[in-house]
PyMOL Python script that loads the backbone (N, CA, C, O; Angstrom):
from pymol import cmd

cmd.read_pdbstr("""\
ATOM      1  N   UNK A   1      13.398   4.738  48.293  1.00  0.00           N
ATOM      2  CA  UNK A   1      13.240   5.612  47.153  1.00  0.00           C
ATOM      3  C   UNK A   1      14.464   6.523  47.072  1.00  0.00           C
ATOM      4  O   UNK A   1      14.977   6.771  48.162  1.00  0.00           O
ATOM      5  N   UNK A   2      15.043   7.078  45.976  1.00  0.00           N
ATOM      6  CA  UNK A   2      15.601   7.795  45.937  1.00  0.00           C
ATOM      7  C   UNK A   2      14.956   8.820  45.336  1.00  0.00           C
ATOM      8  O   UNK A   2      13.914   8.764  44.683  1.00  0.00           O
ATOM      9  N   UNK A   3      16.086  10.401  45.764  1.00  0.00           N
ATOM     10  CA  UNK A   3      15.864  11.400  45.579  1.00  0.00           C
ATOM     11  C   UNK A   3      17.250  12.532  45.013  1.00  0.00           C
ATOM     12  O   UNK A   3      18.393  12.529  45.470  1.00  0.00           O
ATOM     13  N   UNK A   4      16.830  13.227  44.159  1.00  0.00           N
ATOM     14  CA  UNK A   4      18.418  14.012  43.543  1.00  0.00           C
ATOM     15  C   UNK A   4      17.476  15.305  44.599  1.00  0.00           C
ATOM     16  O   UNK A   4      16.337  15.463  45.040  1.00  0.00           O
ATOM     17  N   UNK A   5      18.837  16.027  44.612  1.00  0.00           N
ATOM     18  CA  UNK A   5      19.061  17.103  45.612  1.00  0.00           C
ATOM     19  C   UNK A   5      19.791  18.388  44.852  1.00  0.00           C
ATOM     20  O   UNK A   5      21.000  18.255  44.663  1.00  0.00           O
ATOM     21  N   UNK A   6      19.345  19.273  44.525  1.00  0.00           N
ATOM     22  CA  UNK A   6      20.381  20.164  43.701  1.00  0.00           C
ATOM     23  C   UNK A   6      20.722  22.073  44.911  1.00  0.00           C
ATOM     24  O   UNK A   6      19.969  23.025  45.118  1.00  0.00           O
ATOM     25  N   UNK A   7      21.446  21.930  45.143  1.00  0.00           N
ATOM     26  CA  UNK A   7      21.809  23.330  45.878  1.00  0.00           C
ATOM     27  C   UNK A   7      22.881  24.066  45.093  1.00  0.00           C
ATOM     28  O   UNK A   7      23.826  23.760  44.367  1.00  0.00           O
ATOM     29  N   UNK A   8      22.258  25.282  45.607  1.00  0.00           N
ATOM     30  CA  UNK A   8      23.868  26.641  45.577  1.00  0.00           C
ATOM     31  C   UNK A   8      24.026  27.100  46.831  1.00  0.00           C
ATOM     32  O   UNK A   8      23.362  27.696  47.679  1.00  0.00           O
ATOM     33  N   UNK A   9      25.240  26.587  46.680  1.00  0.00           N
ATOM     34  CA  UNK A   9      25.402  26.923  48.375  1.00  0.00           C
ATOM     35  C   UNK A   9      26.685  28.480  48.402  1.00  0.00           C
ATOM     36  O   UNK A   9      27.738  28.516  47.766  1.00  0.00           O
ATOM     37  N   UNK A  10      26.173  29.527  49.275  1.00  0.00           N
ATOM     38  CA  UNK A  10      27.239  30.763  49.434  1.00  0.00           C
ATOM     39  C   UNK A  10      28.524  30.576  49.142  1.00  0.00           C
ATOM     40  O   UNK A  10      28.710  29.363  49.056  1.00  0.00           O
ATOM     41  N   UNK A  11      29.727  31.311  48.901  1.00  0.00           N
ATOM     42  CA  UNK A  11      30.895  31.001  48.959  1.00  0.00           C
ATOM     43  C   UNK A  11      31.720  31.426  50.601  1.00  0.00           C
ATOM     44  O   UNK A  11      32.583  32.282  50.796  1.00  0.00           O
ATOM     45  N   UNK A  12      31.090  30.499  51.575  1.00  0.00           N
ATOM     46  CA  UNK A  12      31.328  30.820  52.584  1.00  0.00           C
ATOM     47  C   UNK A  12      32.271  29.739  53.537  1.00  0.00           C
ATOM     48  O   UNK A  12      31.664  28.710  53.834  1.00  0.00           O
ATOM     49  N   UNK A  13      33.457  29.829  53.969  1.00  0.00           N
ATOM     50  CA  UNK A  13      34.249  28.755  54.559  1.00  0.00           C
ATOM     51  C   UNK A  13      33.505  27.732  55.431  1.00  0.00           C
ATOM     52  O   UNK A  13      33.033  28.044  56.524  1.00  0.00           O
ATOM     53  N   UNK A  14      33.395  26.158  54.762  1.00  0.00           N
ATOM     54  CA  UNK A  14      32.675  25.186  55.664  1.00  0.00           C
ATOM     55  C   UNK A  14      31.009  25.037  55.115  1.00  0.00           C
ATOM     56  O   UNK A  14      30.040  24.606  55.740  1.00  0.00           O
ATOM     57  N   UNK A  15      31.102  25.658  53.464  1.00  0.00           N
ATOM     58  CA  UNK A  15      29.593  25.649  53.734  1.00  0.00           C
ATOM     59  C   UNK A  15      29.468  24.472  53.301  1.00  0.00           C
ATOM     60  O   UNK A  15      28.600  23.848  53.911  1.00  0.00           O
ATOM     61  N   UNK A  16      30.090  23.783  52.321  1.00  0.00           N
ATOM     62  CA  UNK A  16      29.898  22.425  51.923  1.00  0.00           C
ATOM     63  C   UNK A  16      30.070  21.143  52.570  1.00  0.00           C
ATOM     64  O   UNK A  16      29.409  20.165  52.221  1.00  0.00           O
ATOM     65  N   UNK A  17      31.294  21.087  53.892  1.00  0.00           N
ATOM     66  CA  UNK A  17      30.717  20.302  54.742  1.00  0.00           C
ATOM     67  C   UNK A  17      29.498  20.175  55.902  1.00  0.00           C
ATOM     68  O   UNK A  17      29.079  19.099  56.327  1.00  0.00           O
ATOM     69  N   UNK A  18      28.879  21.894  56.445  1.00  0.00           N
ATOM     70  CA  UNK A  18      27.743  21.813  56.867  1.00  0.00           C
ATOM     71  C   UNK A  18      27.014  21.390  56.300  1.00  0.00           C
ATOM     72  O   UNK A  18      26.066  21.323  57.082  1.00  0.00           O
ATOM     73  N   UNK A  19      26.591  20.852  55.046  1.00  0.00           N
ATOM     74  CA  UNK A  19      25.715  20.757  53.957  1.00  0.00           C
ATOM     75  C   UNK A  19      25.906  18.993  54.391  1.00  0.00           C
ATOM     76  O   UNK A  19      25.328  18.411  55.309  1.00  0.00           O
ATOM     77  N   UNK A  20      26.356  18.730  53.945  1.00  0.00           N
ATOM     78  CA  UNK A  20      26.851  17.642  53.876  1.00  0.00           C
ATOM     79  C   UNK A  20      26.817  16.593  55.329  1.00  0.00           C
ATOM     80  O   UNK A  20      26.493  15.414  55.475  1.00  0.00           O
ATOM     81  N   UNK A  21      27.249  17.508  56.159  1.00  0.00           N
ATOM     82  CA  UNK A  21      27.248  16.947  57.293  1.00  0.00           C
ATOM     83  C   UNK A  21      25.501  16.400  57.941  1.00  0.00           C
ATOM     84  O   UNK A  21      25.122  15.297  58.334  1.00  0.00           O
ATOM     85  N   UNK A  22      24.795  17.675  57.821  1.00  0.00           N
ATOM     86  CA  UNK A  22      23.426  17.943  57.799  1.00  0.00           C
ATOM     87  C   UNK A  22      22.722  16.668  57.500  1.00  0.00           C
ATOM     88  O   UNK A  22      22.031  15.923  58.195  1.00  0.00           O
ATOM     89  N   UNK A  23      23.152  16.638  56.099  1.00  0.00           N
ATOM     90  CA  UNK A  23      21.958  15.584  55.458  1.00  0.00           C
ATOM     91  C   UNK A  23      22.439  13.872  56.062  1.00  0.00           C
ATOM     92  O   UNK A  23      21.727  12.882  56.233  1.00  0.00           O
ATOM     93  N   UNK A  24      24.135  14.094  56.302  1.00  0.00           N
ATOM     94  CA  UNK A  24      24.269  12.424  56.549  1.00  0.00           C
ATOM     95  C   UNK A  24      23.725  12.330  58.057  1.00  0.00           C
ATOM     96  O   UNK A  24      23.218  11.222  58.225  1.00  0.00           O
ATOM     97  N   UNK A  25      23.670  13.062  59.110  1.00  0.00           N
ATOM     98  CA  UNK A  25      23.052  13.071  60.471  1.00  0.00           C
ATOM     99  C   UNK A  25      21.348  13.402  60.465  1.00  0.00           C
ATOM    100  O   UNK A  25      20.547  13.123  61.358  1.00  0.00           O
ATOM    101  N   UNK A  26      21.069  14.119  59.099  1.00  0.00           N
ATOM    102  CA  UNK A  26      19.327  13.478  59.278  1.00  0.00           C
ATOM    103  C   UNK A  26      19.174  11.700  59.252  1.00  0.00           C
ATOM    104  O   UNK A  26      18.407  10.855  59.714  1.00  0.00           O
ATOM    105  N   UNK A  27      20.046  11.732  58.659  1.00  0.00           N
ATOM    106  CA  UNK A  27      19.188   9.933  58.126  1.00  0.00           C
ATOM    107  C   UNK A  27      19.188   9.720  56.908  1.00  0.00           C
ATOM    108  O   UNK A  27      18.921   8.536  56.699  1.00  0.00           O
ATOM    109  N   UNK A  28      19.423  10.508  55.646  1.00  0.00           N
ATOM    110  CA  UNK A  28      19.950  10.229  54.065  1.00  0.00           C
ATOM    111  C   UNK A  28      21.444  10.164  53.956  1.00  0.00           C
ATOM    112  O   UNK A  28      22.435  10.861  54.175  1.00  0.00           O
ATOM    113  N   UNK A  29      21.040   8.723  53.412  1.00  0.00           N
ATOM    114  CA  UNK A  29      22.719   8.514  53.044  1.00  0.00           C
ATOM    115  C   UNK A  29      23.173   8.623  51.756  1.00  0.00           C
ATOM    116  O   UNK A  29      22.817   7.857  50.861  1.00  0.00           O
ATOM    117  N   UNK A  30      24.068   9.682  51.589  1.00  0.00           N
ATOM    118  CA  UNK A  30      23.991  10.187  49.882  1.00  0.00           C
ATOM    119  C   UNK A  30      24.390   8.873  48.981  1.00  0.00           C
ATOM    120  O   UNK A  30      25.324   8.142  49.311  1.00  0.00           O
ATOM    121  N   UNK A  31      23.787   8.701  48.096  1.00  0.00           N
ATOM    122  CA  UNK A  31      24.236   7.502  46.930  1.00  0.00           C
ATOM    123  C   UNK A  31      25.634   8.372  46.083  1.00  0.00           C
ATOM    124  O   UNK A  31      26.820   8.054  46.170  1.00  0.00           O
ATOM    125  N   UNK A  32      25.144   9.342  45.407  1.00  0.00           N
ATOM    126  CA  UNK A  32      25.898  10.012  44.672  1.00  0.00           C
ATOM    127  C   UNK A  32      26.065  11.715  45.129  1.00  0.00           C
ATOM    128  O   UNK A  32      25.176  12.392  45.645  1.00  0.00           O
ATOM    129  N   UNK A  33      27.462  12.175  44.778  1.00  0.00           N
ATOM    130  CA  UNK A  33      27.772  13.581  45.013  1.00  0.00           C
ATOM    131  C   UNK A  33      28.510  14.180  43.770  1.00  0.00           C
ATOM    132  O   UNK A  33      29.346  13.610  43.068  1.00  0.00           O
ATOM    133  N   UNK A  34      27.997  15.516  43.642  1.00  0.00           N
ATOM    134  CA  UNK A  34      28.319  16.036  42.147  1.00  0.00           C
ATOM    135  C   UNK A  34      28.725  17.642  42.823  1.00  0.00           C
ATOM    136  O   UNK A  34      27.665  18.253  42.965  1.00  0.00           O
ATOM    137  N   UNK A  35      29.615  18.274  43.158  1.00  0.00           N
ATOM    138  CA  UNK A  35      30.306  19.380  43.313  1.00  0.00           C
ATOM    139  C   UNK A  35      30.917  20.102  42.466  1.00  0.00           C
ATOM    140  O   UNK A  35      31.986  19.615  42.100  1.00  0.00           O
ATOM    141  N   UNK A  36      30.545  21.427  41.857  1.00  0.00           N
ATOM    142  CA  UNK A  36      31.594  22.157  40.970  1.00  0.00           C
ATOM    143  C   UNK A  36      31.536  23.269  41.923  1.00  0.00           C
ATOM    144  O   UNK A  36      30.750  23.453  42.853  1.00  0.00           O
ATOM    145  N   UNK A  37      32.610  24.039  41.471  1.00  0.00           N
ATOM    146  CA  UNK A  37      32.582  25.763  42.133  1.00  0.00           C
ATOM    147  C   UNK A  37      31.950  26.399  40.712  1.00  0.00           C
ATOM    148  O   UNK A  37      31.878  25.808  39.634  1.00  0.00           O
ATOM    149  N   UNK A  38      31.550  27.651  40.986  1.00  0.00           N
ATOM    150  CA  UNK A  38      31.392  28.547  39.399  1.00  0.00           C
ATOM    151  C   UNK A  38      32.302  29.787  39.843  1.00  0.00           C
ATOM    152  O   UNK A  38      33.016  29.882  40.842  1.00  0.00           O
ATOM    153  N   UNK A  39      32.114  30.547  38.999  1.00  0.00           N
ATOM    154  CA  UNK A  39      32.459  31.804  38.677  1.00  0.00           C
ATOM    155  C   UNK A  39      32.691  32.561  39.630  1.00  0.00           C
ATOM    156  O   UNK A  39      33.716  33.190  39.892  1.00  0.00           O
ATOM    157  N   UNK A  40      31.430  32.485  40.320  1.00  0.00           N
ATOM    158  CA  UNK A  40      31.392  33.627  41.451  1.00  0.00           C
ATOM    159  C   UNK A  40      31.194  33.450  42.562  1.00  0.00           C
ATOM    160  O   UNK A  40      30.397  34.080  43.258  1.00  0.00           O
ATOM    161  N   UNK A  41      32.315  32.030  43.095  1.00  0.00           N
ATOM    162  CA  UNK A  41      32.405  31.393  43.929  1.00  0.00           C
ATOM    163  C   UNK A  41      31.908  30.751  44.755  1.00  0.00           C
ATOM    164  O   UNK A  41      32.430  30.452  45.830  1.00  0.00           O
ATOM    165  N   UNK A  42      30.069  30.230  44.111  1.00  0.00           N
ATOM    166  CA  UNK A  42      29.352  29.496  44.389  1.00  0.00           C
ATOM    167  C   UNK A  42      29.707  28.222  44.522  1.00  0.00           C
ATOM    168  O   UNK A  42      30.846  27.916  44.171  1.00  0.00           O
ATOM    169  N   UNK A  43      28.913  27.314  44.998  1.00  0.00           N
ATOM    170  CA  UNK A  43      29.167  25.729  44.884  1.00  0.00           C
ATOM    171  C   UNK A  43      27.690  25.460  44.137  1.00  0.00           C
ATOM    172  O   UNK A  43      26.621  25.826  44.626  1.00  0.00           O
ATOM    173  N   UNK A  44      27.803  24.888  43.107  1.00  0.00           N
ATOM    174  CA  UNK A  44      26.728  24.121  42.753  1.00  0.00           C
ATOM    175  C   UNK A  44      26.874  22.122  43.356  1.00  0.00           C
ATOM    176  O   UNK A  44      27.797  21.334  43.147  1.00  0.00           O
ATOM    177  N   UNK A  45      25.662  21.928  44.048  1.00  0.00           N
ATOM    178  CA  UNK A  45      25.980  20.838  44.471  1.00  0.00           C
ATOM    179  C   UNK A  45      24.787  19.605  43.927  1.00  0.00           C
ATOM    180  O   UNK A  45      23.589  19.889  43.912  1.00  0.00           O
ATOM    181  N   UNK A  46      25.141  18.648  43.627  1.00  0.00           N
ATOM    182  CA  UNK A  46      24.115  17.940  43.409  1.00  0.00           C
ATOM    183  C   UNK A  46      24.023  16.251  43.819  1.00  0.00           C
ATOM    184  O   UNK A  46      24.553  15.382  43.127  1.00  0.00           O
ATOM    185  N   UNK A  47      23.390  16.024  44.845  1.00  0.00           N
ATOM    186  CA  UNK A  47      22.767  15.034  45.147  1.00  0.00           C
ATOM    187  C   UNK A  47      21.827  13.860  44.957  1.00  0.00           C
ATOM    188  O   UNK A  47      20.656  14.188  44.764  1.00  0.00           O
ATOM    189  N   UNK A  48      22.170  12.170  44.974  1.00  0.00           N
ATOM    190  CA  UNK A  48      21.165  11.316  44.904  1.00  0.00           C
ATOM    191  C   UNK A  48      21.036  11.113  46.544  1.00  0.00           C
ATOM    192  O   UNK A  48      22.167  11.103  47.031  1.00  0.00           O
ATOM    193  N   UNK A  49      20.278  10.993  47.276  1.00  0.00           N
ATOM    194  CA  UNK A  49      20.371  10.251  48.056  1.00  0.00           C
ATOM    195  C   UNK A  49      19.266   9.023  48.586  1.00  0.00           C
ATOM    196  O   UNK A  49      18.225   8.907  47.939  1.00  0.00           O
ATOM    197  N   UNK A  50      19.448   8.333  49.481  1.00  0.00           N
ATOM    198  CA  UNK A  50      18.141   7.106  49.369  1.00  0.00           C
ATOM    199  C   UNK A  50      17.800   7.489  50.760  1.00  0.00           C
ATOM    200  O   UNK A  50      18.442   7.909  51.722  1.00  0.00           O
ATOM    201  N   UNK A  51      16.583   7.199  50.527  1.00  0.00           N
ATOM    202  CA  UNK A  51      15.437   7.496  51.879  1.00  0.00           C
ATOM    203  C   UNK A  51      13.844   6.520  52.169  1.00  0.00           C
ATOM    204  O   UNK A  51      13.001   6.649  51.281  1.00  0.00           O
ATOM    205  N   UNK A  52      13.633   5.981  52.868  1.00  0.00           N
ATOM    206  CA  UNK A  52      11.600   5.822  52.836  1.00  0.00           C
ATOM    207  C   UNK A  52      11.465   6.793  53.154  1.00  0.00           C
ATOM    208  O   UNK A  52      10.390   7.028  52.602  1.00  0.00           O
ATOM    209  N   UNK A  53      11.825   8.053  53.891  1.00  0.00           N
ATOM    210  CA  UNK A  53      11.183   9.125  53.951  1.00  0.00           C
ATOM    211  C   UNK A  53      10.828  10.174  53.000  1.00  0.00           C
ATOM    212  O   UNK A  53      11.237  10.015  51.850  1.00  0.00           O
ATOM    213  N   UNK A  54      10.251  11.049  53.223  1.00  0.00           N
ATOM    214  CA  UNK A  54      10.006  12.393  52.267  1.00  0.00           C
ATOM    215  C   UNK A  54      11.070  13.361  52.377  1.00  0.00           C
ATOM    216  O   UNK A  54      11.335  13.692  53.532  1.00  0.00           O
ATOM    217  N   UNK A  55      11.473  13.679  51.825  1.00  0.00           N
ATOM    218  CA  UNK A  55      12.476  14.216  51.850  1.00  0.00           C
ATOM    219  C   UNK A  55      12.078  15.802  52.549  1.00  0.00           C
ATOM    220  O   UNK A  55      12.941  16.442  53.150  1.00  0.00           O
ATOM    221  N   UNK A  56      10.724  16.295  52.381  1.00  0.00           N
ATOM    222  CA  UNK A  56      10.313  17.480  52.470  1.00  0.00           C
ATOM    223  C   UNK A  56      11.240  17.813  54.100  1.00  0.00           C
ATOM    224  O   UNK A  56      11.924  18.835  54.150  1.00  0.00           O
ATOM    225  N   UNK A  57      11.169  16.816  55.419  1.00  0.00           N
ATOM    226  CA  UNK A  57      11.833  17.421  56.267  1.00  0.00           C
ATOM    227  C   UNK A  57      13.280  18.216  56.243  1.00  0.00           C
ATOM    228  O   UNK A  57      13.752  19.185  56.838  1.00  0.00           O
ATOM    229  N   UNK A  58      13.604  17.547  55.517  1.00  0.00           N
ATOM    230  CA  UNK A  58      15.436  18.056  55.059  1.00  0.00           C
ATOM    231  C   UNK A  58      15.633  18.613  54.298  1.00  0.00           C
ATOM    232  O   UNK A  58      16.720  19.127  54.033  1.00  0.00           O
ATOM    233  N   UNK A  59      14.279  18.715  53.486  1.00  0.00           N
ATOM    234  CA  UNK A  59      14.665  20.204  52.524  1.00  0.00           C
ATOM    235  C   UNK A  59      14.223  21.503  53.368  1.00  0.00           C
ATOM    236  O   UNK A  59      14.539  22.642  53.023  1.00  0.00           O
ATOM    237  N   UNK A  60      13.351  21.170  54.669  1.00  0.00           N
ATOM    238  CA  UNK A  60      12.809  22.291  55.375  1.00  0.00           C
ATOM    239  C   UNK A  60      14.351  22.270  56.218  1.00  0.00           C
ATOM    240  O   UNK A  60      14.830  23.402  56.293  1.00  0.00           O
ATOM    241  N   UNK A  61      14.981  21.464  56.692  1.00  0.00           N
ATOM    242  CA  UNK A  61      16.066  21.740  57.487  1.00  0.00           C
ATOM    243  C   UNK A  61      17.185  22.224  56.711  1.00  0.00           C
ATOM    244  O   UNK A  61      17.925  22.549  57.639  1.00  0.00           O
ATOM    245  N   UNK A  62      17.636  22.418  55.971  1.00  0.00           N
ATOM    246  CA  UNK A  62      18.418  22.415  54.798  1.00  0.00           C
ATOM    247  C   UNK A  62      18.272  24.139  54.602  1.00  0.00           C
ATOM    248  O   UNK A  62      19.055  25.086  54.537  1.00  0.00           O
ATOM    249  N   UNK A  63      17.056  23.975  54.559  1.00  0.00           N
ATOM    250  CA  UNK A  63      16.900  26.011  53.991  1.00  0.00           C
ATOM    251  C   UNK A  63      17.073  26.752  55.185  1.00  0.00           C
ATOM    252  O   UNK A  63      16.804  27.953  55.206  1.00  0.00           O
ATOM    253  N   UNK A  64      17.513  26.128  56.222  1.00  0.00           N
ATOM    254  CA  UNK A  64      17.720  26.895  57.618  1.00  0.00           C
ATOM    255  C   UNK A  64      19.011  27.276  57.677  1.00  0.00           C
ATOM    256  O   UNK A  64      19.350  28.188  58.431  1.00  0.00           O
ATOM    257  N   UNK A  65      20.008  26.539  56.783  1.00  0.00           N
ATOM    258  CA  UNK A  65      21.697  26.787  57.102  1.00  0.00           C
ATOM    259  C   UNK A  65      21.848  27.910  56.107  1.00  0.00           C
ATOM    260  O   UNK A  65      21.816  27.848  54.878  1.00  0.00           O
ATOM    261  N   UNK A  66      22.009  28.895  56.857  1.00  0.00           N
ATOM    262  CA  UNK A  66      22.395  30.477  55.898  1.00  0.00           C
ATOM    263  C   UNK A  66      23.535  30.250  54.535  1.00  0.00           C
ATOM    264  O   UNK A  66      24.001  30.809  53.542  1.00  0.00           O
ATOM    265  N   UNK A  67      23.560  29.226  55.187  1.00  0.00           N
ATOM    266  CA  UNK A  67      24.552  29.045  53.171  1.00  0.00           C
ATOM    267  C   UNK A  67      24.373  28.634  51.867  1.00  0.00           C
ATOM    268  O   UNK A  67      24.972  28.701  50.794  1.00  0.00           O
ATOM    269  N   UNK A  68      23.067  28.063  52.442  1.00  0.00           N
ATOM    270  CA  UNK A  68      22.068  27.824  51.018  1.00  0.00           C
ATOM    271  C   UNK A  68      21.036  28.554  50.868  1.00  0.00           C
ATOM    272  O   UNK A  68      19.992  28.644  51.515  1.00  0.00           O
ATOM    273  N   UNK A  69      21.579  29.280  49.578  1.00  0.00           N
ATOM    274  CA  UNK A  69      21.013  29.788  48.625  1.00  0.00           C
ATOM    275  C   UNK A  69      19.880  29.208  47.415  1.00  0.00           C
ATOM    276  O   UNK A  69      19.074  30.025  46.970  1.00  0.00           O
ATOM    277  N   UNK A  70      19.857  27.929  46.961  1.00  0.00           N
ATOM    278  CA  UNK A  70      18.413  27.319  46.396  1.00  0.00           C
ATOM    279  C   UNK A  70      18.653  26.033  47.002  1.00  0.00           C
ATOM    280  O   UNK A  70      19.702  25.466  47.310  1.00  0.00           O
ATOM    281  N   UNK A  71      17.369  25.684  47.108  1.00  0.00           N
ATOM    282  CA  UNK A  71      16.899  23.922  46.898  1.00  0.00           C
ATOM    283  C   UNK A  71      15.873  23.416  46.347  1.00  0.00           C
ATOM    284  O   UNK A  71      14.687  23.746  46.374  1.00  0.00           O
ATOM    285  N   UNK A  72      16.522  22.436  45.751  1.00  0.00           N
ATOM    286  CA  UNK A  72      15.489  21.483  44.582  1.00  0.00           C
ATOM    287  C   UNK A  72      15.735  20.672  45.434  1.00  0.00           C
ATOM    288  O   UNK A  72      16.650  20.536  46.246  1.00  0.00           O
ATOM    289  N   UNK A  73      14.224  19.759  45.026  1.00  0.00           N
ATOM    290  CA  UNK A  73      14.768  17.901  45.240  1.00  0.00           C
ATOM    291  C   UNK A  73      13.297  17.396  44.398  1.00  0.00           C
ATOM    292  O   UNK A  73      12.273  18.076  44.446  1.00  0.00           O
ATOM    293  N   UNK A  74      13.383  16.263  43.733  1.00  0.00           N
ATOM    294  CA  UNK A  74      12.763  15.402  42.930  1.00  0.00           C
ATOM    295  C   UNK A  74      12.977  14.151  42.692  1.00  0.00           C
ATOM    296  O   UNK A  74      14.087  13.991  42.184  1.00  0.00           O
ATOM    297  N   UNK A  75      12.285  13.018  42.867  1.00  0.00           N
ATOM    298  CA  UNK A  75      12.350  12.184  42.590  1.00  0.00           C
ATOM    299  C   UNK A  75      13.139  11.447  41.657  1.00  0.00           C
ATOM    300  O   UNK A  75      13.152  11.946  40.532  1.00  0.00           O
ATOM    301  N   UNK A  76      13.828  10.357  41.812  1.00  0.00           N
ATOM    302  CA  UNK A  76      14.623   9.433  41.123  1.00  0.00           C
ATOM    303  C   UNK A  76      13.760   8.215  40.523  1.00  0.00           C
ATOM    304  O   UNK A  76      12.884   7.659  41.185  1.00  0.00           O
ATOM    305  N   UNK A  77      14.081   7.865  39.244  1.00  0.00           N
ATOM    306  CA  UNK A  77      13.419   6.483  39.185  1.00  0.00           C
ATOM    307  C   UNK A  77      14.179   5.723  38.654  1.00  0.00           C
ATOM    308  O   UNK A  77      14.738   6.113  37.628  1.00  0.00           O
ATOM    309  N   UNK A  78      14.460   4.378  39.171  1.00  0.00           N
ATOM    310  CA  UNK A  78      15.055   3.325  39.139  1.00  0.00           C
ATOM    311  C   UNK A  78      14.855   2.077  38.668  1.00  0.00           C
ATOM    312  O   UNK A  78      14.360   1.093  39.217  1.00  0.00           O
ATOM    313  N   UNK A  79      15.446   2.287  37.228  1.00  0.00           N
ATOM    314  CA  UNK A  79      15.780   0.810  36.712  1.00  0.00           C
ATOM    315  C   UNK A  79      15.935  -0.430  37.261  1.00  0.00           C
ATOM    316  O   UNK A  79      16.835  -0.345  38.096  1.00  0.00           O
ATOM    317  N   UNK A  80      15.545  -1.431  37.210  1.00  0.00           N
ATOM    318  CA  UNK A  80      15.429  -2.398  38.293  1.00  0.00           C
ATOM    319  C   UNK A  80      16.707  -3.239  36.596  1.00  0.00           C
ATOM    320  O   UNK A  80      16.912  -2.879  35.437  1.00  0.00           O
ATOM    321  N   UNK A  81      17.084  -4.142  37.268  1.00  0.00           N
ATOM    322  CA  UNK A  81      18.340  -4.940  36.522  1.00  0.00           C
ATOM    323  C   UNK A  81      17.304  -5.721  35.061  1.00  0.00           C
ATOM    324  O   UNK A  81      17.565  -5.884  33.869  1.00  0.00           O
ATOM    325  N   UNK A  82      16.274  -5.996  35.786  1.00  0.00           N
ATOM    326  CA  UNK A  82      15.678  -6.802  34.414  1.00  0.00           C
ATOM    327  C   UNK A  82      15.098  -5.652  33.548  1.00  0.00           C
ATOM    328  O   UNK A  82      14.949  -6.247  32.480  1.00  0.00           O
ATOM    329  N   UNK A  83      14.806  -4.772  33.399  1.00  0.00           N
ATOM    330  CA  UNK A  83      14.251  -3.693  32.595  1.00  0.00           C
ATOM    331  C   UNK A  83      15.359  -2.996  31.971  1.00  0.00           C
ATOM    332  O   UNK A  83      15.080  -2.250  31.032  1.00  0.00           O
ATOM    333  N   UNK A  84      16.986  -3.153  32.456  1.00  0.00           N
ATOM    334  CA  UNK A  84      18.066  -2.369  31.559  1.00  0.00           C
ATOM    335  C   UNK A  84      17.820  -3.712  30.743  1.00  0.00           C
ATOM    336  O   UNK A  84      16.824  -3.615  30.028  1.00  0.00           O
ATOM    337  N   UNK A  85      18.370  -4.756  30.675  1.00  0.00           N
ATOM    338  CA  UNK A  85      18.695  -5.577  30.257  1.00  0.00           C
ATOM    339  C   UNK A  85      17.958  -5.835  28.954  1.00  0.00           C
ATOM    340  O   UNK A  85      18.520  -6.374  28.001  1.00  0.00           O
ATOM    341  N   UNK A  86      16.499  -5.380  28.925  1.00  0.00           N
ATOM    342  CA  UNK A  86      15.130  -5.626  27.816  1.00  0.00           C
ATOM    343  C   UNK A  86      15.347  -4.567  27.445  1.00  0.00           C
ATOM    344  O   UNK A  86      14.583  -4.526  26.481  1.00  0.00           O
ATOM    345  N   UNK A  87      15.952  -3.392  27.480  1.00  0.00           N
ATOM    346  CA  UNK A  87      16.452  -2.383  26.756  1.00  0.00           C
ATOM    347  C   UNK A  87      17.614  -2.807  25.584  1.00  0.00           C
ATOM    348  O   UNK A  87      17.515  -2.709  24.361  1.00  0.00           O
ATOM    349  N   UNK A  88      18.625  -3.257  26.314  1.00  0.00           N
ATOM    350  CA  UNK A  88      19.733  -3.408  25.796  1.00  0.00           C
ATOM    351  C   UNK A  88      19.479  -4.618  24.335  1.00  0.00           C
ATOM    352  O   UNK A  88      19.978  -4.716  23.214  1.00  0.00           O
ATOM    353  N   UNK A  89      18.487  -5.345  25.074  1.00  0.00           N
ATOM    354  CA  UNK A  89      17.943  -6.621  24.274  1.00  0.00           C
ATOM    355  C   UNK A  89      17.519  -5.792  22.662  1.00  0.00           C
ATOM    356  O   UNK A  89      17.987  -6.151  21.582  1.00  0.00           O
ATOM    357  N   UNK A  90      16.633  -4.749  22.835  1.00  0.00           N
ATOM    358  CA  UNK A  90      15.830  -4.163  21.813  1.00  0.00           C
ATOM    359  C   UNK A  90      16.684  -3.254  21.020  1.00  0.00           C
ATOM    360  O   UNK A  90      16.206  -2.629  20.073  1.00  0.00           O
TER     361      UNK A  90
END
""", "prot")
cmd.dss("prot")
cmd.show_as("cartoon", "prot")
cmd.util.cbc("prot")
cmd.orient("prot")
């Protein structure tokens, strides 16, 4: 299953590879990564990653690294190849 991941992480040196590092040594291997900075030197970060697990452990481990500031995560759903295709058809 996949799962999107959305954080703000502090503007603190290394917070985005602790972040990062974190989730690839739980056991999610990110599909997709979406990084901007803002304004006020936040990172907005946003994540697919694939799992059979629940993600709930790594969002509980995740809110432990003092550099994140929110976490989302929600479900992905996935087009399987024959269902784009009967789209595209219509």
């Amino acid at each position: 299953m996949r799962y999107r991941l959305e954080l703000k992480l502090k503007p603190a040196e290394g917070a985005l590879l602790r972040v990062l590092g974190m989730i690839e040594r739980r056991g999610f291997p990110p599909h997709a990564v979406h990084a901007t900075h803002d304004g006020d030197g936040y990172w907005a970060l946003a994540l697919v990653i694939d799992s059979t697990r629940a993600p709930e452990t790594l969002r509980q481990q995740l809110l432990k690294i003092y550099d994140v500031e929110e976490l989302s995560f929600s479900a992905v759903q996935e087009l399987t190849r024959d269902r784009r295709h009967q789209d595209r058809a219509a």
